[in-house]
N, CA, C and O of each residue as an XYZ file, in Angstrom:
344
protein
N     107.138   -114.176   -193.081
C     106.467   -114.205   -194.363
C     104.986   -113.955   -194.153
O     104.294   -114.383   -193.229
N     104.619   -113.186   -195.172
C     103.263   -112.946   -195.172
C     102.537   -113.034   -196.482
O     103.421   -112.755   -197.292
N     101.212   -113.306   -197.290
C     100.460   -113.578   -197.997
C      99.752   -112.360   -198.627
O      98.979   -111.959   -197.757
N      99.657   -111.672   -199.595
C      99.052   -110.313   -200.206
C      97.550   -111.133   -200.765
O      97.221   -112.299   -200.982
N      97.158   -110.317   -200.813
C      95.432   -110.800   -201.609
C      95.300   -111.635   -202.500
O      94.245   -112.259   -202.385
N      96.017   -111.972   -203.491
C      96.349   -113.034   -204.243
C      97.221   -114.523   -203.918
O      97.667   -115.380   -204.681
N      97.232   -114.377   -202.322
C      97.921   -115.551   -201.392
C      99.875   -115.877   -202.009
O     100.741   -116.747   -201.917
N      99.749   -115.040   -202.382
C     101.460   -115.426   -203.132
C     102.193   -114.523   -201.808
O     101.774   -113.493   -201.280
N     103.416   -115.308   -201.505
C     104.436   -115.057   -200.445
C     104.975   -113.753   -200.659
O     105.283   -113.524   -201.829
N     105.165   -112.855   -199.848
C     105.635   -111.474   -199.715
C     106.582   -111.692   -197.971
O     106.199   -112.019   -196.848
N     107.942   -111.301   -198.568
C     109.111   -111.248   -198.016
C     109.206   -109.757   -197.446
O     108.677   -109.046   -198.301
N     109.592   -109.066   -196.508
C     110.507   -107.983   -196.048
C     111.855   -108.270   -196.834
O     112.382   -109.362   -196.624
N     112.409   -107.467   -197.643
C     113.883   -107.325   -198.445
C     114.976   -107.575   -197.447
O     116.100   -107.641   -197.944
N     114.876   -107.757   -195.902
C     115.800   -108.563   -195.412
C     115.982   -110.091   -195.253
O     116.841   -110.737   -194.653
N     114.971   -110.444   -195.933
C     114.811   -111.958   -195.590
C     114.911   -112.340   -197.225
O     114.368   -113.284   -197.798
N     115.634   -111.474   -197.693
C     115.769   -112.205   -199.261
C     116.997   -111.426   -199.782
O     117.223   -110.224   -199.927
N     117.982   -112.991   -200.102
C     119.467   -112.375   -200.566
C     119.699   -113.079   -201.635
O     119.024   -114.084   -201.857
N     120.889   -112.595   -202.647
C     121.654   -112.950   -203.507
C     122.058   -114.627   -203.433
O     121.871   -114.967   -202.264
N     122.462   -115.606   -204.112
C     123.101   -116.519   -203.288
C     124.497   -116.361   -202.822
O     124.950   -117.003   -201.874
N     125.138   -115.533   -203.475
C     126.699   -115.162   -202.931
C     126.444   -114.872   -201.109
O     127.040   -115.399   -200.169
N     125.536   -114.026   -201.097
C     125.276   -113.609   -199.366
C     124.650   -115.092   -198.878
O     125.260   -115.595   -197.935
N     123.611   -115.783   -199.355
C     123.164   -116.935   -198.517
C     124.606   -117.902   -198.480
O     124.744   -118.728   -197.577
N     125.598   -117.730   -199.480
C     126.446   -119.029   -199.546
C     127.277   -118.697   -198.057
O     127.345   -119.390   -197.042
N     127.884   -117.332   -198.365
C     128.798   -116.509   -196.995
C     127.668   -117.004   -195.301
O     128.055   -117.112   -194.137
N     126.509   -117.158   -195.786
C     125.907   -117.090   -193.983
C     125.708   -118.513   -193.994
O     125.545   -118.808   -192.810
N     125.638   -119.491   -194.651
C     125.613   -120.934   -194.657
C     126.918   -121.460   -194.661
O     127.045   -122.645   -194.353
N     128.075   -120.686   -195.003
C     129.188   -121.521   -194.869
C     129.523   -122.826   -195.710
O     130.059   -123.889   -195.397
N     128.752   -122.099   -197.463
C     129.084   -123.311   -198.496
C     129.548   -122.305   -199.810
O     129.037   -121.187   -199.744
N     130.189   -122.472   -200.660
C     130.407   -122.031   -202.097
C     129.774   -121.066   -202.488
O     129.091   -120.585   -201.584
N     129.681   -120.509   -203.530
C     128.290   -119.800   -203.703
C     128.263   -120.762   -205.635
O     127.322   -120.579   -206.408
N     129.228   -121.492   -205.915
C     129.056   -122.237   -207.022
C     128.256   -123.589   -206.707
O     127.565   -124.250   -207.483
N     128.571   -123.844   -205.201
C     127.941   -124.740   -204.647
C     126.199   -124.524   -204.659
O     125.396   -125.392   -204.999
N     125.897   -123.283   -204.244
C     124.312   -123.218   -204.138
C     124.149   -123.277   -205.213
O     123.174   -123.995   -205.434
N     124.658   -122.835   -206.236
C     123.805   -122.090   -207.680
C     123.686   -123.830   -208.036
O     122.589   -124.365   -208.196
N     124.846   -124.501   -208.115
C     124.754   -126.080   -208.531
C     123.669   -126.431   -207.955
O     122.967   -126.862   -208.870
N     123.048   -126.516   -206.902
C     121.917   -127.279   -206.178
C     120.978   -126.444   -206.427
O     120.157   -126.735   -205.557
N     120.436   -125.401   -207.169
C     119.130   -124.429   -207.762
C     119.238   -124.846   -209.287
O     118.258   -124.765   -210.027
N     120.433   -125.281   -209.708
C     120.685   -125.248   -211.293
C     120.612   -126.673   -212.028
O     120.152   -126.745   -213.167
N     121.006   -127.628   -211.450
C     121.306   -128.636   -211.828
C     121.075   -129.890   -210.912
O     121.021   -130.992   -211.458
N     120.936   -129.787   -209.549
C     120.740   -130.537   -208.234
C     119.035   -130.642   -208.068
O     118.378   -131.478   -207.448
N     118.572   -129.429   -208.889
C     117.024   -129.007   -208.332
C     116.779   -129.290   -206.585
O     115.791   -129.804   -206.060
N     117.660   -128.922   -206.112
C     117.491   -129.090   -204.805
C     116.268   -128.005   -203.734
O     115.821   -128.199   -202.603
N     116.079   -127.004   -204.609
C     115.437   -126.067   -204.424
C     113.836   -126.287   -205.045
O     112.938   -125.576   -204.593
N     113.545   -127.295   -206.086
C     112.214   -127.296   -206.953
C     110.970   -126.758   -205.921
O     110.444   -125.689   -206.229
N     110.579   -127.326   -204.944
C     109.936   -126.767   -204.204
C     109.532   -125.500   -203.648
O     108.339   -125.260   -203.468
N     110.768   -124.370   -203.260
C     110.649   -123.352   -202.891
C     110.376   -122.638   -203.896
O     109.410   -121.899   -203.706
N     111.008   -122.545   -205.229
C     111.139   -122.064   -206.707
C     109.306   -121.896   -206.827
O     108.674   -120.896   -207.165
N     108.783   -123.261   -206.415
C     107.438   -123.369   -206.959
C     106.234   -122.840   -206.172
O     105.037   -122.732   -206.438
N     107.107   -122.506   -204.944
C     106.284   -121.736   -203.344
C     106.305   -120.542   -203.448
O     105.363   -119.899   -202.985
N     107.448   -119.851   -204.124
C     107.595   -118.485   -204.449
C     108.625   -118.082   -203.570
O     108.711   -116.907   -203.214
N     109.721   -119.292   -203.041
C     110.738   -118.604   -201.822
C     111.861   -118.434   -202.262
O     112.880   -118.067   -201.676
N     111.648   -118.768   -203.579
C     113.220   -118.501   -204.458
C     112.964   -118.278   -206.557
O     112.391   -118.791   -207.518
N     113.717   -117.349   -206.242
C     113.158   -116.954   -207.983
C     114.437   -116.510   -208.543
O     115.299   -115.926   -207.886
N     114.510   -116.764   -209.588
C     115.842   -115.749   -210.711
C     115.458   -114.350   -211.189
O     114.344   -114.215   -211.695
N     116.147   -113.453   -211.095
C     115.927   -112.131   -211.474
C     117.225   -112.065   -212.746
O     118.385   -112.090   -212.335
N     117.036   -112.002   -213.909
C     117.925   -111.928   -214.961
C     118.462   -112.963   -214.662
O     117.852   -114.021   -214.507
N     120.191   -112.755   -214.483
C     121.079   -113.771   -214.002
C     121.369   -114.235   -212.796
O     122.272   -115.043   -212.578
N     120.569   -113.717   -211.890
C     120.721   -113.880   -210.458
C     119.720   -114.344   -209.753
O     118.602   -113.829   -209.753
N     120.123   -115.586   -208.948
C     119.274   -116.320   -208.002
C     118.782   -115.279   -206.851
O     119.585   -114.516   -206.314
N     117.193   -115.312   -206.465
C     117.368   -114.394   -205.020
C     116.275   -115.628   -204.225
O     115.100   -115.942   -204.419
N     117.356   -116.108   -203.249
C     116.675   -116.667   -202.157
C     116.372   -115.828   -200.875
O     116.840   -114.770   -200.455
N     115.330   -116.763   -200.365
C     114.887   -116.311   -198.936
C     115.350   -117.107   -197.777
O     115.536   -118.321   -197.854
N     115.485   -116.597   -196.990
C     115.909   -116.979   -195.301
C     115.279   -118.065   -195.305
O     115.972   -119.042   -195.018
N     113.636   -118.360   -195.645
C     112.520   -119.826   -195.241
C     113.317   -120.706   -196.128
O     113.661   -121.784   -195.643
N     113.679   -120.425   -197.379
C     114.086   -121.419   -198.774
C     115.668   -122.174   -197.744
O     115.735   -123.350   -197.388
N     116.535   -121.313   -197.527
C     117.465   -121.582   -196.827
C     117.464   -122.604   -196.043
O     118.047   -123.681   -196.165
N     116.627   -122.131   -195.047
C     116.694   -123.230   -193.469
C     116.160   -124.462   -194.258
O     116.743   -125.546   -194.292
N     114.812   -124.136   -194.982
C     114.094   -125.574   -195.613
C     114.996   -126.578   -196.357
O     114.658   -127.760   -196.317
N     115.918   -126.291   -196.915
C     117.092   -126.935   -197.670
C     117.934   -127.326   -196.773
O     117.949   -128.461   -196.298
N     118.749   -126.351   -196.456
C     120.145   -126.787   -195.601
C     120.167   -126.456   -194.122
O     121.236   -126.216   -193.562
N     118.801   -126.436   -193.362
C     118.734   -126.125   -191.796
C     119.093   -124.878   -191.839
O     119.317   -124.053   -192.725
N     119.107   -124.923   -190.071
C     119.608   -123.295   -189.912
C     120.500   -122.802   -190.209
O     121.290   -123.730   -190.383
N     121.148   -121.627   -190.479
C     122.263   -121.280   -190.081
C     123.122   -121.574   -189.595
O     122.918   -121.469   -188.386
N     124.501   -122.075   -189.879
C     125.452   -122.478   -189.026
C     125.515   -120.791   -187.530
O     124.747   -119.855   -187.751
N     126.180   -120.738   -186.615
C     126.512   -119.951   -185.427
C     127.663   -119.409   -185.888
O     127.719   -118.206   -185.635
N     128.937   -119.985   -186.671
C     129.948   -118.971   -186.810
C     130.463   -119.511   -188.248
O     130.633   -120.718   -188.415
N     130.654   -118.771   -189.060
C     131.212   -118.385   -190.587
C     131.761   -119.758   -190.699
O     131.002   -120.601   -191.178
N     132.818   -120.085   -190.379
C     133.203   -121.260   -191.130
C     132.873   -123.037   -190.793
O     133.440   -124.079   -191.121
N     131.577   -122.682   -189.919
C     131.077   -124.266   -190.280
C     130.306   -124.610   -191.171
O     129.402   -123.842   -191.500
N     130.404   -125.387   -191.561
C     129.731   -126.101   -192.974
C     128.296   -126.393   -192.346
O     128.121   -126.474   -191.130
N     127.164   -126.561   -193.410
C     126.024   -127.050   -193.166
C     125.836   -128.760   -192.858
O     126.793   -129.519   -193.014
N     124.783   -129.145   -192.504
C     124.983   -130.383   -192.076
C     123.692   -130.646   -193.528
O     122.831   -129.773   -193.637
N     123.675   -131.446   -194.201
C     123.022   -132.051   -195.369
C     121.928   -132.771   -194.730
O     122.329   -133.750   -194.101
N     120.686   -132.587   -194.700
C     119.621   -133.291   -194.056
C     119.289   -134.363   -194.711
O     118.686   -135.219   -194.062
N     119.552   -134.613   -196.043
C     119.493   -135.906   -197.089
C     120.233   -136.681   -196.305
O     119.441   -137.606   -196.121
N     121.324   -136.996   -195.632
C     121.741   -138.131   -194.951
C     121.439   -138.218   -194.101
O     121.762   -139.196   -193.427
């Protein structure tokens, strides 16, 4: 991530996906994320950092919004994230 003249966050378009693609590389729902951006506000922070925004009907998160929420990346498709709240 990098900062443009007006200090607001500027992404490379690989480091910013749909949540259907973040749900597939985290290994959770993708009804599951939208619940925790929609109703969980689990996201309020990044939303307000500029690492996650709605475009029409569609959530587009970033790779930073990701890890900051639910850690890294799981290593292979079907492990679940580990919830840092507990």
């Amino acid at each position: 991530m990098s900062k443009n003249q007006k200090g607001e966050a500027v992404f490379l378009i690989s480091q910013v996906m749909t949540t259907k693609e973040a749900s597939k590389l985290w290994g959770i729902s993708d009804s599951h994320l939208r619940n925790m951006l929609n109703r969980f506000k689990k996201f309020d922070n990044q939303i307000e950092r500029g690492l996650v925004r709605k475009s029409e009907s569609t959530w587009l998160v970033t790779d930073m919004a990701m890890r900051e929420v639910l850690g890294e990346q799981p290593t292979n498709s079907g492990k679940k994230y580990i919830n840092k709240d507990k």
